[in-house]
N, C-alpha and C positions, 0 to 999 in steps of 0.2 A: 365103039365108045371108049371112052380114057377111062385109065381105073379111077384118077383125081376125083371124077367126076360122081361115080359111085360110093354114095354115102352108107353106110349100115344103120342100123337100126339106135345100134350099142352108141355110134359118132351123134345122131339127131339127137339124143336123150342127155348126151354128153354137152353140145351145143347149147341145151334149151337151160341145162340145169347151168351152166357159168352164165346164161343171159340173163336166170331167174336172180345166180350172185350178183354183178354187176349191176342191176336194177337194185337190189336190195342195201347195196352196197352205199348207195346214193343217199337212201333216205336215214341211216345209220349217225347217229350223231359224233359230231367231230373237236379234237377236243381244241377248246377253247384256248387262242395266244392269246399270251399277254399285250398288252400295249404296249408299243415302244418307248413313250413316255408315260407314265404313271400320273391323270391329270389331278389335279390339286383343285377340287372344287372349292373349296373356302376360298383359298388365296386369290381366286379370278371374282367370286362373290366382293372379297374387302374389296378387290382393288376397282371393281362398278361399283360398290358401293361408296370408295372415295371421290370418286367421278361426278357422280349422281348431288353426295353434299358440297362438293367444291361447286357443283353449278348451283344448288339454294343458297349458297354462299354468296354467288356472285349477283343472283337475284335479289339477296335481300341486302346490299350494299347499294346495288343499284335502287332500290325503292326506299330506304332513310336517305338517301342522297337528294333524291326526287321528292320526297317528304321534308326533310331543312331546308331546300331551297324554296321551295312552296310556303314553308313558315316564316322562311325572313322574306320572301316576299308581301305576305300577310301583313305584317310587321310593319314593312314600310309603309305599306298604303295605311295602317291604322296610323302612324306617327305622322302623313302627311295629311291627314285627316284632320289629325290633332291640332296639329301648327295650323292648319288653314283656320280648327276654329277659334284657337289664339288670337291670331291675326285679326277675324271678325271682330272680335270685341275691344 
């Protein structure tokens, strides 16, 4: 036999007690890095939420638009209503 090969008693207990470190070593809490950038929750908040009213912006542009023309349509037909019953009489 090689002596390599021949462990002692004193080397198994040696062995078992760094595998108990190494295990233990794992679950050991670590300390916390910082971020590399520091996020700025507000400023990504304003800048969705300038997003969000620039679009009820564009919504509610788009629907007085669609609402005046609707009205001077109205309009017309009332005023050609009007004159036709001009005309009648």
């Amino acid at each position: 036999m090689n002596t390599t090969d021949i462990t002692t008693y004193a080397d198994r207990l040696k062995a078992a007690q760094a595998a108990r470190k190494a295990t233990l070593a794992k679950f050991r809490p670590r300390v916390a890095a910082p971020a590399a950038a520091a996020i700025d929750r507000s400023a990504r908040k304003a800048a969705a939420l300038v997003v969000v009213r620039a679009e009820l912006g564009a919504k509610r542009a788009a629907r007085k638009e669609r609402k005046s023309l609707s009205q001077a349509e109205a309009k017309a037909k009332r005023d050609a209503r009007y004159a036709a019953r001009k005309a009648r009489k």
